[in-house]
N, C-alpha and C positions, 0 to 999 in steps of 0.2 A: 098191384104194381108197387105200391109203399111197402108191403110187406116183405116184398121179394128185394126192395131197395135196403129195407134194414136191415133184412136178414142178411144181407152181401156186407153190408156195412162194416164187421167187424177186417172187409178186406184192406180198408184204407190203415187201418192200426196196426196191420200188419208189415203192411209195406212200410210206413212211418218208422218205426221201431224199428228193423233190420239196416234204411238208410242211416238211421242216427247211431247204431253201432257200426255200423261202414265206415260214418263219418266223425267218427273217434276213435278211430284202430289205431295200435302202433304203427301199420303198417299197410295203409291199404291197397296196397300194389299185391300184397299178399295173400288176401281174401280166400277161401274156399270154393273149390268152382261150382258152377250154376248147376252140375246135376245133383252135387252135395245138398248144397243148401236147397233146391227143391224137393229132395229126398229126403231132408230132415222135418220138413214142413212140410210132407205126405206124412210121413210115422206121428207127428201130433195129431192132425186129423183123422189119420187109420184110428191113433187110441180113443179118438175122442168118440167115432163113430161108434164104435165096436163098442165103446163103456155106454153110449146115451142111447143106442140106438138097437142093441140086439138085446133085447131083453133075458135072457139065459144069463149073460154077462153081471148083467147090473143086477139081477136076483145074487148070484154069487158075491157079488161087492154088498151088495146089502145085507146077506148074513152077519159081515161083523158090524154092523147095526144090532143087533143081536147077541153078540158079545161083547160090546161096550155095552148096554145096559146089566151084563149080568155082571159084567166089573164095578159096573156104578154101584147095583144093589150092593156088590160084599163090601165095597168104599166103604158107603153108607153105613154100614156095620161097623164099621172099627173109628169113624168120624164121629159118630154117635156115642160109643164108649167113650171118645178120648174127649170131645166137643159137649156134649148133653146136646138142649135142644138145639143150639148155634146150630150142631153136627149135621142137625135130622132126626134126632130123637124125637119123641113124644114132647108137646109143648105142657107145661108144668099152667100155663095158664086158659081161659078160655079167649077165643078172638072175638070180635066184632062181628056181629052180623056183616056178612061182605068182600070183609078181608081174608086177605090172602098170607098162607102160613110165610114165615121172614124165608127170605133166600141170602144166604151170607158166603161168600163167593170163598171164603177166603176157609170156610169151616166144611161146606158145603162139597165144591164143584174142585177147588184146587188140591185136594188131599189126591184127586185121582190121580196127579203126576207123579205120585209115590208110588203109588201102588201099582200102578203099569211100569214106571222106570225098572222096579224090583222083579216086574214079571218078565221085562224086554232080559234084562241081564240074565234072568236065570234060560228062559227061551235060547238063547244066545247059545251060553255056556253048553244046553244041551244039542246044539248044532242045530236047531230046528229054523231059528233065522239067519243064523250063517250059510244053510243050504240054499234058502230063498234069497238073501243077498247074491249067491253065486249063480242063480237061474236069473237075474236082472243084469249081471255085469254081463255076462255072457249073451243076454238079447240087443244087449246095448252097442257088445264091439262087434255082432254080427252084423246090426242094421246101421250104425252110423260111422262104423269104421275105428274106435278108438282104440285107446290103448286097453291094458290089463287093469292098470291102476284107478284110469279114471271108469272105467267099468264098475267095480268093484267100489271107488269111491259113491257112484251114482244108486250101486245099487246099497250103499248099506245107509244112504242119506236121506230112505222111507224110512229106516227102523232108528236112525241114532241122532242124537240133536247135533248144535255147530259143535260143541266140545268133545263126544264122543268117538265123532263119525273119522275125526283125523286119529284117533288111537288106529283105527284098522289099517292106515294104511304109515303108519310111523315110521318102520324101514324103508318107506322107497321115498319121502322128501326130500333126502340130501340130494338124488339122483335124477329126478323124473326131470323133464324140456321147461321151459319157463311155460308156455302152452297149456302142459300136462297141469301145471301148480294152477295155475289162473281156472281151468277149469273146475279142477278137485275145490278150488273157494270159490268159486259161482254156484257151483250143484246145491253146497247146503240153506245158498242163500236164497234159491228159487224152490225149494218141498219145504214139507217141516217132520218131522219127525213123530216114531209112534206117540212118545206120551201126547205131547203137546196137541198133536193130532185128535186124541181122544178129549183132550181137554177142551179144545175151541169146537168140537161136534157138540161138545155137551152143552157148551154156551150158547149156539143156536138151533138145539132139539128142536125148541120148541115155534122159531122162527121159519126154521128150511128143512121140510121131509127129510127123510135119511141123510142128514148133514154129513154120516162119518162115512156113507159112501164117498159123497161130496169130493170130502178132504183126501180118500185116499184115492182118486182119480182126478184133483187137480193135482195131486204132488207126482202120478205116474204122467201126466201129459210135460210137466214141467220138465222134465228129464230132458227132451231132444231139447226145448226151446234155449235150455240153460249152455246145454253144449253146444246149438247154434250161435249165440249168442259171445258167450265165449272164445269161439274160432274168430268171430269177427272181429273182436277186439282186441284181442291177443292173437294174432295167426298161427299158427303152428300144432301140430298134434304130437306127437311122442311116439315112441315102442315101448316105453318101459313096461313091464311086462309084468305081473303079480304072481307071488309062489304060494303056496298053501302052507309050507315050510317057515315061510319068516313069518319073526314074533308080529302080531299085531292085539286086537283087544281081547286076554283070555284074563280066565280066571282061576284061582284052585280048587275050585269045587261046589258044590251046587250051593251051600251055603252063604262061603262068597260072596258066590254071584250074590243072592239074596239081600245077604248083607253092604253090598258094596253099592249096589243098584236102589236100593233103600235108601244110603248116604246120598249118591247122585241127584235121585229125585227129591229129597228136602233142599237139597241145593238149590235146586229148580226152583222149588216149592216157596222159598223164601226169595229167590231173585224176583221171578214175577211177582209177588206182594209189592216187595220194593220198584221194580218198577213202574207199578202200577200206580201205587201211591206218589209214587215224584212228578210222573205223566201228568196224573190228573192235578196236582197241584201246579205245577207249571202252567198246563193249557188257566186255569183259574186264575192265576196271578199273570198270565199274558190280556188275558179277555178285559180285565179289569184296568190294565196302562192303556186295552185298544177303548174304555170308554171316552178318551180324550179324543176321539175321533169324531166326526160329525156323522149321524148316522145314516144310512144309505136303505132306500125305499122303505123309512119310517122303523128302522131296525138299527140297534146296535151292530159296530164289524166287530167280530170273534172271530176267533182260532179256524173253530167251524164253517163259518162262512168266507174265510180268505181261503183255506183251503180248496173249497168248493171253486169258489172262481176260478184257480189258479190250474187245478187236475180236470174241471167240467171238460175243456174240447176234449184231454184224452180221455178219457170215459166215453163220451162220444165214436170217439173212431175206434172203439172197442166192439162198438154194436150195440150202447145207453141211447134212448129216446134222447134230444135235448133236455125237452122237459123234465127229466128225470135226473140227467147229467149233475147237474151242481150237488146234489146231496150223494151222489155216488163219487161224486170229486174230495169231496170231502171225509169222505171214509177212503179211499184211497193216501188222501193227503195225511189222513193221520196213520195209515200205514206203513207209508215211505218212511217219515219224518220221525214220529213218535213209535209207534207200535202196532205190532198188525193185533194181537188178543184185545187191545182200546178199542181197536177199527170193531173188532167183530163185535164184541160189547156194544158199542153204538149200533151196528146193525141189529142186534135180536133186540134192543129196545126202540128202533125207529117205529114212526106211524105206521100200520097199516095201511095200506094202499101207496107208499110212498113208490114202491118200484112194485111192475107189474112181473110176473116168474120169469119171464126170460131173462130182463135184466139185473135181478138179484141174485141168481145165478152167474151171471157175467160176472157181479160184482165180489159176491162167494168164490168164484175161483180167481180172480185177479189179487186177491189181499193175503191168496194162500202160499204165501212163504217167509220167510227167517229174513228177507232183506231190510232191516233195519241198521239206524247207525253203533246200537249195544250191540247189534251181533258179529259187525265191523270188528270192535273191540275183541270180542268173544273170539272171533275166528283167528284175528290176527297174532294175540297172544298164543293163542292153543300150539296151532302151526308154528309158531316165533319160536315159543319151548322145546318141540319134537324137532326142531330143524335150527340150531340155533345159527349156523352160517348163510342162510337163509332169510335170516330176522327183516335186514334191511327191504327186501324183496319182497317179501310179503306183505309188509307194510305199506309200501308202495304200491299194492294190487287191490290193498284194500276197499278204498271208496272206490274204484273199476267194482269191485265184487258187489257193491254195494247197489249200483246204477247196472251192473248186468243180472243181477237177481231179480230187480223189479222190474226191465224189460222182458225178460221171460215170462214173468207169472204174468202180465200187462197179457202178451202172447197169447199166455194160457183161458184168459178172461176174452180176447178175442175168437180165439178156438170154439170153443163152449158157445161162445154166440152164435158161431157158423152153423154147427150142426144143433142147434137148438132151435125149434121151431117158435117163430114167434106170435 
C-alpha cells in the first residue's frame, strides 16, 4: 500500500504545476480544453512508458551510450595533446598508494563541447539532423496540434543549444502569434541540447547507468510538458507554418560547418568555465555572510540547505521520499537559481545512499533543462537580435520562459516517477 501510495505520488505535482500555470495565465478564460491538455499528459506518459518500459526502445537509446564514449575516447586524444596530463595523458609522476588519478573538469570532461558542437554542425550541414529535426516537428504538430514553426522549433531544440536553436527558425519571428513565440522560448528552456547533453551524461557516468540515455529521454518527454505548459500561460497557438525554402541555420560547406561549429563550442566551452567559477564563488561568499546566522539542528544555514527547505515539498509531490526530499530540494534549488551542470556536479558527488534509484532518477530528469536565469539572458538577446521589433516582447516573456521551463521539466521528474517502479 505505501508503495502504490508513492508510486501515485508523483500525481499531486502534477496537478500542483498545471493549476499554478492556470493560475498565471494571461488569460485564463482561455485555457486549452480538457481533452487537449489530457492528450498532452497521455503523449508524456506514452513517451515515458515506451522509453522505461519496453526494453527494445531503451536498448536503442542506450546505444548512444556507446557513442558518447567513443567521442570521449577521440576528446581524449586531442585534450591530452593540447592539455598533457591535466588533458588525460599519461601522469609524468607516480600516485600515492590509493589515490586516484586528478579529474580536472575543465581539461578533462569540458573539451567534449567542442568536439560534439563541431560534429552537431557538420551532422547538420550534411542533413543527417536536419531530417531528424523534421521527423520530431512533424510527430509533434500530429499529436499535439501545433503549428510548423513551433514543431520544427521543438524538434531542433534536442540537437541545438538556447542560441543556436532560434537561427532555424529566424525568418518566421517577425510573424509567428504571441503564443507561437512564448512557446518557441519555453521549448529551449525545458531540453538541453546535443553538446551539453553529452557533457552533463559524462559528469554523471559514473553516478546513473546510461546517464546519456537519461538525458536524451528527459529532453524527448519535456517536449509536450513545455507546450502544455506554455498554452497555459500564454493562450493561444498559431498557423504559422515552416517552409524548407527560408533561410534558416546553413552553412557553406562541410568545412564550415566544422569550422564554425568548433568556434560555437569554445564559446561554450569558455561560458560554462566562467560560469561555473562565479557560481561557485558566489554560493562561497553567500554561505560565509549566512555564518552570521545562528545555526539550526547544530548546523551552519548555507546556500545548500536554504535551498533544500525551500524546494523539499516540491520535490516531494514529484514522487521524493520526504526523507530524501531536502537534499533533492536542494539540487533543484541550485538548478532553478544558479545552474542546472552545478546541480548535476553536486549530484555525482553526493553520498551514496543519499537517494534510493527511483528518486534519483526523479531527480536526473527534473534538473534536465536550460531553465536558468543566464539562459534568460541568452535567449532573450539571441531572439531580441533575429526579431528586433519584437525586442520589447520578448523580454517581457522572458522570466514567463524562465518559470514555464522548470514547470515542465518539474512535469518531466514527476512522469519518470510514475512509471518507474519503486
Amino acid at each position: 500500500m505505501i508503495d502504490f501510495l508513492q508510486q501515485g505520488q508523483g500525481l499531486i505535482g502534477l496537478t500542483l504545476i498545471l493549476l499554478f500555470a492556470w493560475a498565471i495565465s494571461e488569460n485564463r478564460q482561455d485555457r486549452p480544453s480538457w481533452k487537449w491538455i489530457g492528450g498532452a499528459l497521455l503523449l508524456q506518459l506514452t513517451i515515458a512508458l515506451v522509453i522505461v518500459r519496453v526494453p527494445f526502445v531503451w536498448e536503442i537509446i542506450g546505444l548512444a551510450n556507446q557513442g558518447v564514449m567513443a567521442i570521449e575516447k577521440a576528446t581524449l586524444v586531442g585534450s591530452s595533446y593540447m592539455f598533457g596530463y591535466a588533458g588525460g595523458a599519461e601522469l609524468p609522476f607516480v600516485l600515492k598508494e590509493g589515490a586516484q588519478p586528478p579529474l580536472i573538469i575543465a581539461f578533462q570532461i569540458l573539451p567534449l563541447v567542442i568536439v560534439f558542437s563541431a560534429l552537431s554542425a557538420l551532422l547538420w550541414h550534411w542533413g543527417v539532423l536536419a531530417w531528424i529535426v523534421r521527423g520530431l516537428s512533424w510527430a509533434l504538430r500530429k499529436t499535439m496540434g501545433v503549428s510548423g514553426v513551433v514543431g520544427l522549433g521543438g524538434g531542433a531544440n534536442i540537437f541545438l543549444g538556447v542560441v543556436e536553436s532560434p537561427l532555424v527558425l529566424r525568418a518566421y519571428f517577425e510573424k509567428m502569434s504571441r503564443g507561437e513565440l512564448f512557446m518557441v522560448m519555453v521549448l529551449p528552456m525545458a531540453t538541453i541540447s546535443g553538446a551539453i547533453l553529452i557533457l552533463y551524461a559524462s559528469t554523471l557516468s559514473q553516478a546513473v547507468p546510461n546517464a546519456v540515455g537519461h538525458m536524451i529521454s528527459a529532453s524527448l518527454i519535456s517536449l509536450p510538458a513545455a507546450i502544455l505548459v506554455a498554452r497555459l500561460m500564454v493562450p493561444g497557438n498559431g498557423e504559422t507554418e515552416a517552409s524548407e525554402e527560408q533561410p534558416g541555420l546553413k552553412y557553406d560547406g562541410s568545412i564550415d560547418a566544422l569550422v564554425r561549429g568548433t568556434m560555437e563550442g569554445v564559446q561554450v566551452f569558455l561560458a560554462v568555465i566562467g560560469i561555473i567559477l562565479v557560481v561557485f564563488a558566489l554560493v562561497a561568499l553567500a554561505d560565509q555572510i549566512l555564518t552570521i546566522l545562528p545555526y539550526v539542528d547544530g548546523q551552519a544555514v548555507t546556500i545548500k540547505r536554504a535551498f533544500g527547505w525551500l524546494f523539499a515539498p516540491l520535490m516531494w509531490t514529484l514522487g521524493v521520499p520526504w526523507d530524501q526530499a531536502p537534499a533533492a530540494g536542494a539540487l533543484m534549488g541550485t538548478k532553478t537559481i544558479l545552474n542546472e551542470y552545478v546541480a548535476y556536479l553536486d549530484l555525482a558527488a553526493i553520498p551514496e545512499g543519499t537517494f534510493d534509484p527511483r528518486s534519483q532518477l526523479i531527480v536526473v530528469y527534473a534538473l534536465c533543462g536550460f531553465a536558468n536565469l543566464a539562459s534568460v539572458g541568452l535567449l532573450v538577446s539571441t531572439i531580441g537580435t533575429l526579431a528586433p521589433s519584437r525586442r520589447a516582447e520578448v523580454a517581457g516573456l522572458g522570466v514567463k520562459s524562465w518559470i514555464a521551463g522548470n514547470c515542465a521539466t518539474a512535469m518531466t521528474g514527476a512522469v519518470i516517477g510514475l512509471v518507474t517502479l519503486a
